[in-house]
N, C-alpha and C positions, 0 to 999 in steps of 0.2 A: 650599526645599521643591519648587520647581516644578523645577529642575537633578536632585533625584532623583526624581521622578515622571517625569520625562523618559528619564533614564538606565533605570530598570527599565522603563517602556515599550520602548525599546531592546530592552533584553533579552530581554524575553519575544517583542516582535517576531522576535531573531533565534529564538528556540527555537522560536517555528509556523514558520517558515523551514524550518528544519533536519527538522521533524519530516515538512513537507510533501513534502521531499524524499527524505528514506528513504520514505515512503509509495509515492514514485513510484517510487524504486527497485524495491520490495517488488512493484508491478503489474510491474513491465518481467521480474524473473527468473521472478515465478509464470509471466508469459506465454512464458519461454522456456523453462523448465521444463515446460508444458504441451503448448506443441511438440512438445519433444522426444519426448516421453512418446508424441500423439501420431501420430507419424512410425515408431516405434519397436512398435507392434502392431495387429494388424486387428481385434482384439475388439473391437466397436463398444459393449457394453454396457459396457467396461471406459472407453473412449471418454468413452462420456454420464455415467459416474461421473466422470473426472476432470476433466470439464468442470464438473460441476455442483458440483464441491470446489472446484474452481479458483474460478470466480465467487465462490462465497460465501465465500471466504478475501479475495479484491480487496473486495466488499463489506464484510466487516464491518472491514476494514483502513481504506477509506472514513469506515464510522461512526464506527471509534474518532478518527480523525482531527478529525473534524466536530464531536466531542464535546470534541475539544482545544481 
């Protein structure tokens, strides 16, 4: 019993691994994505909107994570 308690601990260890890691993935594109975006126009209100998407997309990316 204790051999498979061990083993699915295993496992589920790797899957917050893994999940930890596309998370971080998911921060690094939004952040280059957001960049680009903006690099790419002067509208400053257009700006403060994408930034304030952005965040809260990293954020609740965050929660869901936490929640895992």
């Amino acid at each position: 019993m204790k051999k498979e308690t061990a083993k699915v601990n295993a496992e589920f260890q790797g899957i917050r691994d893994r999940a930890r890691l596309k998370q971080q993935e998911f921060v690094e594109d939004e952040e280059r994505r957001l960049n680009a975006f903006l690099r790419s126009t002067d509208d400053e209100n257009a700006k403060a909107d994408a930034i304030k998407r952005s965040d809260e997309a990293i954020k609740k990316s965050k929660d869901e994570l936490s929640s895992y």
